[in-house]
Residue, then its C-alpha position, 0 to 999 in steps of 0.5 A: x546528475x542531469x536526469x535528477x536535475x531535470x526531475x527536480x526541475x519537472x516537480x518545481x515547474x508542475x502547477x499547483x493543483x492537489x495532488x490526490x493520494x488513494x491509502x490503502x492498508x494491506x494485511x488486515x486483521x493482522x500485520x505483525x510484530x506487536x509490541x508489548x500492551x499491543x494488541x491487533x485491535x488497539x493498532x486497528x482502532x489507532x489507524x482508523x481514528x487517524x483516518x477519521x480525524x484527517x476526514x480520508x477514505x482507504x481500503x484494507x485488503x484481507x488475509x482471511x486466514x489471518x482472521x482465525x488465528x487472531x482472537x480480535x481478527x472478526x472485530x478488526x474486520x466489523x471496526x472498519x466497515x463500520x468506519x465506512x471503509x471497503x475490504x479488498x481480497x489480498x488472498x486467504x494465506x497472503x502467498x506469492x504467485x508463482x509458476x508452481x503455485x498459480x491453482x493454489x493462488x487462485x484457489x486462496x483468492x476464491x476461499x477469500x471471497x467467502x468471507x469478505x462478500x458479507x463484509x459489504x460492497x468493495x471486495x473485488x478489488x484484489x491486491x496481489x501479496x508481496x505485489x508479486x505477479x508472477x516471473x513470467x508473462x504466461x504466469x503474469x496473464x493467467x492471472x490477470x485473465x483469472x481476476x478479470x473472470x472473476x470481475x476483480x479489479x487490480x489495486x496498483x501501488x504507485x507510491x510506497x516507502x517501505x512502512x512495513x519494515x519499520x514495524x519490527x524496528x519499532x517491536x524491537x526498541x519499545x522491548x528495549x525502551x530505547x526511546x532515542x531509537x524510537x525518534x530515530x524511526x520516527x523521523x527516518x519514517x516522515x523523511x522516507x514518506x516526503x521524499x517517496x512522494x516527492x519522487x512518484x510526483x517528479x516521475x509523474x510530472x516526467x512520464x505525463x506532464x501532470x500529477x496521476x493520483x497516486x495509490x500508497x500502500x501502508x501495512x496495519x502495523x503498530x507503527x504505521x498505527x503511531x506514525x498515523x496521524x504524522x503521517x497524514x498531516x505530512x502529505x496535507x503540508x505537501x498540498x495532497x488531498x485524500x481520495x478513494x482508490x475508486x477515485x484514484x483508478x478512475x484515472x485513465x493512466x489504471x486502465x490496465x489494473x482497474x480493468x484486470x487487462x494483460x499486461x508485460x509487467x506490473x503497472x507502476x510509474x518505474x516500470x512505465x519510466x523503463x519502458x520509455x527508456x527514462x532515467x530513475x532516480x534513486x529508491x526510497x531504501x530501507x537499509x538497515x533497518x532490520x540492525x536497529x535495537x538488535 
């Protein structure tokens, strides 16, 4: 109850300058499931226009092969450069780093690149899938020694809340016409998005006495593409400013992931808070939400 206390207490007596916020959308072209009359391209669309109308920059990270198996896959990858908006590698086939896999992890992150280097400048930031670093030091600095050959930089996560997992939820109930669910989701998803941030500013606020610009992660699901507008009209309620991942990692605390540079763990405000031996609030969960319109 104290460490809470005195994290809440931290948040309120933070001064009131803006707190940036960096978007980023994994799993581009396609993040499944779809709902019924969905297509990969609608939902795509749907989250740029939402980006376009609150005037916020974001970075989609690629899944090359995912561009194949879907029929609008090319079109979803030329919609967002055209909107301006850079393309990272988030490997080939989004498979997770491990000690048996790391030359086929490597291999997935350079097949990548030959589709995204015509796709325009933005490519080598690299986000590792599932934010998977390997269970080991030595699997952890291979490849952050690899992306650092290759001039990668590491694009962190410092505020998330588990939106991929309302996607299927939502699949579920629109098969069902369960409207009531659906408003259920709706506002389980902006409570989990408010008190996510209010928690990364509270542990911001502990760790340095100020707001580090925070880098969200969403998915391009048919979800987080309704919720879009919501969404971001919640954080500009809550005082935040919409900024580039350039412009969030230039912020000294992502000298280690902007840089590639070896690290014990990933860098993320929990881990920096466990590393000084500092109390954690609670997680924003996603429990239950693999039961909703079962």
């Amino acid at each position: 109850m104290r460490a809470a206390l005195a994290l809440a207490l931290a948040l309120i007596a933070a001064p009131a300058a803006a707190q940036q916020i960096a978007l980023t959308f994994d799993d581009l072209p396609a993040h499944d499931p779809l709902p019924a009359g969905e297509s990969h391209l609608s939902v795509n669309r749907a989250i740029l226009r939402a980006l376009a109308e609150a005037k916020a920059p974001a970075t989609g990270f690629v899944n090359g092969a995912r561009v194949g198996d879907d029929p609008t896959g090319a079109e979803v990858l030329a919609a967002w450069r055209a909107a301006g908006h850079p393309l990272g590698n988030h490997t080939w086939k989004h498979g997770r780093l491990t000690a048996n896999d790391a030359i086929a992890f490597e291999a997935a992150i350079v097949r990548n690149e030959e589709l995204l280097k015509p796709l325009g400048e933005g490519w080598r930031w690299f986000r590792f899938p599932y934010l998977a670093e390997g269970e080991t030091p030595e699997v952890r600095a291979r490849a952050r020694g690899f992306l650092a050959g290759r001039g990668y930089r590491i694009a962190s996560v410092t505020l998330d809340f588990g939106d991929w997992a309302y996607n299927g939820a939502y699949a579920r109930c629109r098969a069902k016409g369960d409207a009531a669910a659906i408003a259920d989701l709706e506002q389980r998803f902006l409570a989990a998005a408010s008190d996510s941030l209010d928690r990364a500013r509270a542990l911001s606020q502990r760790l340095y006495g100020r707001d580090v610009p925070l880098v969200l992660l969403l998915h391009v699901g048919a979800f987080d593409a309704r919720m879009a507008p919501r969404l971001l009209d919640l954080y500009r309620r809550k005082g935040a400013t919409f900024v580039s991942l350039e412009q969030a990692q230039a912020d000294a605390f992502y000298r280690a992931d902007t840089g590639a540079l070896p690290r014990a763990e990933p860098l993320t405000l929990d881990n920096e808070a466990r590393r000084r031996g500092l109390p954690l609030p609670p997680p924003v969960g996603v429990e239950g939400l693999d039961k909703v319109c079962r």
